[in-house]
C-alpha positions as CSV (number, residue, x, y, z in Angstrom):
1,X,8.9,-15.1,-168.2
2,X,11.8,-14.9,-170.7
3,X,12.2,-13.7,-174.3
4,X,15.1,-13.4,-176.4
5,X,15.3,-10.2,-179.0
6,X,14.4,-11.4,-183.1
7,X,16.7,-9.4,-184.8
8,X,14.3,-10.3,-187.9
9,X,10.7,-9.8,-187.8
10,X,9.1,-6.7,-187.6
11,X,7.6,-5.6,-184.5
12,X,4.4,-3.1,-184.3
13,X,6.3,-1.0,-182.0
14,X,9.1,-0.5,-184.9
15,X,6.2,1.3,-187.1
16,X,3.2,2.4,-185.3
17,X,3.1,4.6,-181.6
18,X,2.2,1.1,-179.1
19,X,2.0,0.8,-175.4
20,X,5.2,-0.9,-175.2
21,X,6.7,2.0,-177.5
22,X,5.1,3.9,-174.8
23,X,7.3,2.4,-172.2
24,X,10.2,2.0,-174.4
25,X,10.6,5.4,-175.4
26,X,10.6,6.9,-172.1
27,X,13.3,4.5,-171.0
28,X,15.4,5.6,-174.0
29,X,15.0,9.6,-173.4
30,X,17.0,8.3,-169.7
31,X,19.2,7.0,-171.8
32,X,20.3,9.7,-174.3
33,X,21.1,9.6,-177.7
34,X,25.0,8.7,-177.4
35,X,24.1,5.1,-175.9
36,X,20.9,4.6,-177.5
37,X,22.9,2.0,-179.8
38,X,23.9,-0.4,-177.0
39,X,20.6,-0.4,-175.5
40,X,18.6,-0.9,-178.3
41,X,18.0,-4.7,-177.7
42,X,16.6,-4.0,-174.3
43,X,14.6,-1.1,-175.5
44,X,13.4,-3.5,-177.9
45,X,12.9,-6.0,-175.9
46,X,10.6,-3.7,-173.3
47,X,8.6,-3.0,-176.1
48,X,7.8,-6.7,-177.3
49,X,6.9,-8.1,-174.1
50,X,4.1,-5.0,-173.2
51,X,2.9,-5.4,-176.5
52,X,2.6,-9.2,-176.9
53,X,2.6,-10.9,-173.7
54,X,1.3,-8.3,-171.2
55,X,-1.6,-6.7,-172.8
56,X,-2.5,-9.2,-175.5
57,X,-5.8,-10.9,-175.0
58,X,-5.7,-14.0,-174.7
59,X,-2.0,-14.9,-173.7
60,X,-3.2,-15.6,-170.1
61,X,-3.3,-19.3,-169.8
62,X,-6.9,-20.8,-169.7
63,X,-7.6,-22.3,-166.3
64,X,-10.6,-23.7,-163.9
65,X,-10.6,-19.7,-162.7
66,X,-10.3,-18.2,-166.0
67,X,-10.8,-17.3,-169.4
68,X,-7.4,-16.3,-170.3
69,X,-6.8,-12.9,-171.1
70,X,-3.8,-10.8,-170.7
71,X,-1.1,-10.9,-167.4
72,X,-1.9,-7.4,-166.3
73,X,-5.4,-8.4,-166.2
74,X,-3.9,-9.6,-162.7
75,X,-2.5,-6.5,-161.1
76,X,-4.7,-5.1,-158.7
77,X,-3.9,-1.8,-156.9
78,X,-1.0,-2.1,-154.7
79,X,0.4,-4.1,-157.4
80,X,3.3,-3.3,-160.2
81,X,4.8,-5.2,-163.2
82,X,8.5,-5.3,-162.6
83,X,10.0,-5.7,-166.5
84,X,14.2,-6.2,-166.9
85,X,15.7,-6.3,-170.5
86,X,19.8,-6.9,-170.5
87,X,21.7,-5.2,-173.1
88,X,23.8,-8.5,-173.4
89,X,23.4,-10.2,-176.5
90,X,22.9,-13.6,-174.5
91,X,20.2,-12.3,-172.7
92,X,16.9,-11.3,-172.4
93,X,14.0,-10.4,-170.6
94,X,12.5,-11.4,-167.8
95,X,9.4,-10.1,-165.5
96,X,7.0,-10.3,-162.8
97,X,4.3,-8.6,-160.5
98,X,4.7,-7.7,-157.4
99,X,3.8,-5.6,-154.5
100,X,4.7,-2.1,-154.1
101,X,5.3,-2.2,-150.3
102,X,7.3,-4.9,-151.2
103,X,9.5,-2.9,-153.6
104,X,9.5,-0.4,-150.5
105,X,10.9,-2.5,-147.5
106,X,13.2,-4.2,-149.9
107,X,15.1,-0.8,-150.8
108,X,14.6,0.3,-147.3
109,X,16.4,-2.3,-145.8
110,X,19.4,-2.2,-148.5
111,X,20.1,1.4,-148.9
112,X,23.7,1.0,-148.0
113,X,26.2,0.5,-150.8
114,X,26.4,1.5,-154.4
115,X,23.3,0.9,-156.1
116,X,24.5,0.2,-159.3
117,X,26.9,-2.2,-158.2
118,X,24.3,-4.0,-156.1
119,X,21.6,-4.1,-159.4
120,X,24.5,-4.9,-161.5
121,X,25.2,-8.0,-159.2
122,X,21.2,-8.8,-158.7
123,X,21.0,-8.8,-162.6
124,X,23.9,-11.2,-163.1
125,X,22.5,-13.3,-160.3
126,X,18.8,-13.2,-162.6
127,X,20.5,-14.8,-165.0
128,X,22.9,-17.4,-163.6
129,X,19.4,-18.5,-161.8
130,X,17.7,-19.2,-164.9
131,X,20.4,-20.2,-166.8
132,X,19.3,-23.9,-168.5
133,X,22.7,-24.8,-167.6
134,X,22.1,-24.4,-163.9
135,X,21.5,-27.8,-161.6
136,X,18.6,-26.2,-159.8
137,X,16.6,-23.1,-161.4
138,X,15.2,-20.6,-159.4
139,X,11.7,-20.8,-158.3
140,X,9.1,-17.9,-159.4
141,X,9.5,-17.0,-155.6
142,X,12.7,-16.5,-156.1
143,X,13.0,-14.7,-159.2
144,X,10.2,-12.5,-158.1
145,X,12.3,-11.6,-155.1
146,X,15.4,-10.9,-157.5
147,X,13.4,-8.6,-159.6
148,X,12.0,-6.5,-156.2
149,X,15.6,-6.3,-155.1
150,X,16.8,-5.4,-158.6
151,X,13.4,-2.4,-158.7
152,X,14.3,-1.6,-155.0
153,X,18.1,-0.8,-155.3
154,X,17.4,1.7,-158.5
155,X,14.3,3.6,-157.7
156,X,14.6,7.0,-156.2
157,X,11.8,8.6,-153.5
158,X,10.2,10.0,-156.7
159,X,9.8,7.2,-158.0
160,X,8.3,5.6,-155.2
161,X,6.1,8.3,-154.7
162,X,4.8,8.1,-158.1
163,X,4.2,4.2,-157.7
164,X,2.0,5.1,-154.4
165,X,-0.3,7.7,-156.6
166,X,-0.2,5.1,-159.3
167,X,-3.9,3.6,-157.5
168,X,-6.2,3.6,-161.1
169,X,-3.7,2.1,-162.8
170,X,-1.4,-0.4,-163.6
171,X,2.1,0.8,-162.8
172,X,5.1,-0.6,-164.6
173,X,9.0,-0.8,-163.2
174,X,10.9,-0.8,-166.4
175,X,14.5,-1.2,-166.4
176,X,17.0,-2.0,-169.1
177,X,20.9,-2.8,-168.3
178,X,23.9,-3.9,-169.0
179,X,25.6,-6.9,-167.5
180,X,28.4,-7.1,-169.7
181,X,31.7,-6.8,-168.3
182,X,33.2,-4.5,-170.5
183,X,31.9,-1.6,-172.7
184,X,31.3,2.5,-172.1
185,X,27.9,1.3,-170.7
186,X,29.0,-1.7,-168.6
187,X,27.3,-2.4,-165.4
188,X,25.3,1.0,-166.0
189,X,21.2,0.3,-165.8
190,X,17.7,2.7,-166.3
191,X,14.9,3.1,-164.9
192,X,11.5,4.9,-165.3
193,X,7.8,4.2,-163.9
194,X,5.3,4.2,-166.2
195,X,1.5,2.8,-166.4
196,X,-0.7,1.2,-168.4
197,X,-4.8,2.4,-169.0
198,X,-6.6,1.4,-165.9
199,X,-9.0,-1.1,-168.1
200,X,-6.7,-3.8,-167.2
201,X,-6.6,-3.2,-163.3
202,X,-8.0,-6.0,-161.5
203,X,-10.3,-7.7,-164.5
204,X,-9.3,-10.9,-163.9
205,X,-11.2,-13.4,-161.7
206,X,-8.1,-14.4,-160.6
207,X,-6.7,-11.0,-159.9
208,X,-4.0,-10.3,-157.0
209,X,-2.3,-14.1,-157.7
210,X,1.3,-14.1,-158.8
């Protein structure tokens, strides 16, 4: 799923205290106040998407198996939302569930080389893949393995540790970056782990499919 940031309507995360604020705000205190500015997009952007897409009711597409209701309705434990917002201003957001243990393997098998090189490179790769100008787009496979990759080569063994205690909840991976090639905050990317209220764990009847 991709959004693009309205630099024009109001959010409710810009006046009242939301989940995605939540999120958004935790992100920002990694941050710091001297780069909040270029960031602020992403931030943004974090908070939208847990606000309207994730958590709304009734954003789920109607199927056969369901109701609707909202995405993390679909996370079951084991399970984390992955969310990526770029600080470029032709860019967006993008985001997916996955597997913990999948997170796991993925940064234990790429642990060599400079981690903010390789997400800076993983990002750019994101968006070249789902690009409308690109021939052949990326499959949800694919872009679910880019965002695991991406979560794997940022995360630290606290963080993983936290996502493995995470087991009544919904744990999110929220990252925001910068993939433009210059700038003080170029290449440069944040991460924290977060959760949503375990209400949503698991209620959907089609639960556990990506």
């Amino acid at each position: 799923m991709v959004s693009h940031i309205s630099l024009v309507a109001v959010e409710p995360h810009e006046f009242r205290q939301t989940l995605g604020r939540d999120v958004a705000d935790a992100v920002a205190r990694k941050i710091g106040q001297r780069d909040f500015v270029r960031y602020s997009a992403a931030l943004h952007a974090i908070a939208r998407q847990i606000d309207s897409y994730l958590t709304k009711p009734g954003v789920a597409p109607q199927t056969s198996d369901s109701a609707g209701g909202t995405f993390a309705d679909n996370a079951v434990a084991g399970e984390a939302i992955i969310l990526f917002a770029d600080a470029h201003p032709r860019r967006g957001f993008e985001g997916g569930l996955a597997r913990i243990g999948d997170v796991a393997a993925s940064r234990s098998a790429a642990m060599g080389g400079r981690r903010l090189q390789r997400a800076n490179s993983i990002a750019r790769h994101i968006w070249r893949s789902i690009s409308t100008r690109t021939v052949v787009r990326a499959t949800l496979e694919e872009r679910q393995r880019s965002l695991i990759e991406l979560a794997a080569a940022l995360l630290d063994e606290d963080d993983l540790a936290r996502l493995d205690a995470m087991t009544e909840c919904v744990p999110i991976i929220a990252v925001v970056g910068d993939t433009r090639s210059t700038g003080p905050t170029s290449g440069r990317f944040h991460l924290v782990v977060a959760s949503l209220p375990g209400r949503w764990l698991g209620t959907a009847p089609v639960a556990g499919r990506c």
